[in-house]
Each structure stands twice: as structure tokens, then as C-alpha cells.
C-alpha positions as CSV (number, residue, x, y, z in Angstrom):
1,X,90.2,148.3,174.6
2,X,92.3,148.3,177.8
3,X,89.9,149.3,179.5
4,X,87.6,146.3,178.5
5,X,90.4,143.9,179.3
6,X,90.9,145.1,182.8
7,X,87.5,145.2,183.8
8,X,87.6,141.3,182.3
9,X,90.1,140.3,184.6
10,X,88.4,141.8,187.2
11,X,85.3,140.0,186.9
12,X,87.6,136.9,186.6
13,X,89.4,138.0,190.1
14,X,85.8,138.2,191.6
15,X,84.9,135.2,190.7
16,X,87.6,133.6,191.6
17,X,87.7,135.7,195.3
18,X,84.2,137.5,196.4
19,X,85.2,138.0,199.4
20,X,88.7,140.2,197.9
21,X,85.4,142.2,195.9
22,X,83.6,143.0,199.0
23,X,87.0,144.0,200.9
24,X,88.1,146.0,197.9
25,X,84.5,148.1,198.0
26,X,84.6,148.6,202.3
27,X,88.1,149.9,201.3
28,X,87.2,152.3,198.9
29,X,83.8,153.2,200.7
30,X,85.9,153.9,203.7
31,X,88.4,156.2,201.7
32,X,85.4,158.4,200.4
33,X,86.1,156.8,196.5
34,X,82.7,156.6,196.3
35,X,82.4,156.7,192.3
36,X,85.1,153.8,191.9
37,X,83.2,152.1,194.9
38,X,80.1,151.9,192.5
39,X,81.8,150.8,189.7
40,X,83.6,147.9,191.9
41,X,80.1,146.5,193.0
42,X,78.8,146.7,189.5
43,X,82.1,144.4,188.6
44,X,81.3,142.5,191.2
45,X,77.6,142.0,190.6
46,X,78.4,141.2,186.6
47,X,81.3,138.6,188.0
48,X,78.1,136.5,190.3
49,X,76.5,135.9,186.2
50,X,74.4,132.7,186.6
51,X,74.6,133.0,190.6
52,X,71.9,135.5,190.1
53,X,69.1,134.9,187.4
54,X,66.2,134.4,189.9
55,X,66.9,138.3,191.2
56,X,65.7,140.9,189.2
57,X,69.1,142.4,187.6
58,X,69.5,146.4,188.7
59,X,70.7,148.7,185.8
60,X,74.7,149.7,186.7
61,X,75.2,151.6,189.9
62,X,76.4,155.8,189.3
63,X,77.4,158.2,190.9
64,X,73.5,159.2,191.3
65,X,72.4,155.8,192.5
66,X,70.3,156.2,195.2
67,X,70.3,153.9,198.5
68,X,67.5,151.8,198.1
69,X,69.0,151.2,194.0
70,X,72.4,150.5,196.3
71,X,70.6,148.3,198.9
72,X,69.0,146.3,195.9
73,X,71.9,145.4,194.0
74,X,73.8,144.3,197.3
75,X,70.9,141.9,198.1
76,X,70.8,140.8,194.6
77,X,74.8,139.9,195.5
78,X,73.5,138.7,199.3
79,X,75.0,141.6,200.9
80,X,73.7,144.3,202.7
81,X,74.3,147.7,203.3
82,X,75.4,148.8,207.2
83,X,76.6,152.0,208.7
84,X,78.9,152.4,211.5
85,X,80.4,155.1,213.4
86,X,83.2,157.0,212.0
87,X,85.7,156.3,215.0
């Protein structure tokens, strides 16, 4: 049940901030999290709710999400995947 709650407020957090979502998932991405990194763009993609009904709704992100299911769900979110050198 806690877990439920947290991943409520979350959502409510994203919604209320996107950009704190997208700063919070560069973060982890950059820390090699990448399995809480996936679940933070799924919380962000369920906090955008109506923002998104014209875009086809990905299934939730795992750990065996490829890129292009990746790249998908962050233009369903209008963000877009980039790489840049490590240093």
C-alpha cells in the first residue's frame, strides 16, 4: 500500500513540476540507475494523463525496454532521447 501512495504523490509532483521529472531521470540516467530511471519516466508519462490521449500509449518501460520502446514513450511525453560524451 505504501508503495501505491508514494508513487501517487509522485505523479502529483510531476504534475505539478515536469521539468523536476525530467531532471530527476538525466540524474539517475547519469548515475547508471537505469532500472529506477525507467520507472521514473513511466511516473512521469502516467502523471501527463489527458495531455496525451491523441499518442498511442506505450505499455510501462523495464529493464528490457528497448530504445526505440524508450524513444517512443519520450515523444509521447515531447522529449527526446540524446547522447553525449561521457566527459
Amino acid at each position: 500500500m505504501r508503495d501505491v501512495s508514494n508513487r501517487e504523490a509522485m505523479i502529483e509532483a510531476f504534475r505539478k513540476d515536469p521539468d523536476l521529472a525530467v531532471e530527476i531521470v538525466a540524474h539517475l540516467l547519469e548515475a547508471g540507475d537505469v532500472e529506477a530511471a525507467l520507472s521514473a519516466l513511466n511516473t512521469l508519462f502516467a502523471s501527463l494523463g489527458d495531455k496525451t490521449e491523441n499518442v498511442q500509449r506505450p505499455t510501462p518501460l523495464s529493464g528490457s525496454a528497448t530504445v526505440v520502446e524508450v524513444a517512443a514513450t519520450l515523444r509521447a511525453m515531447g522529449l527526446r532521447l540524446s547522447v553525449q560524451p561521457l566527459h
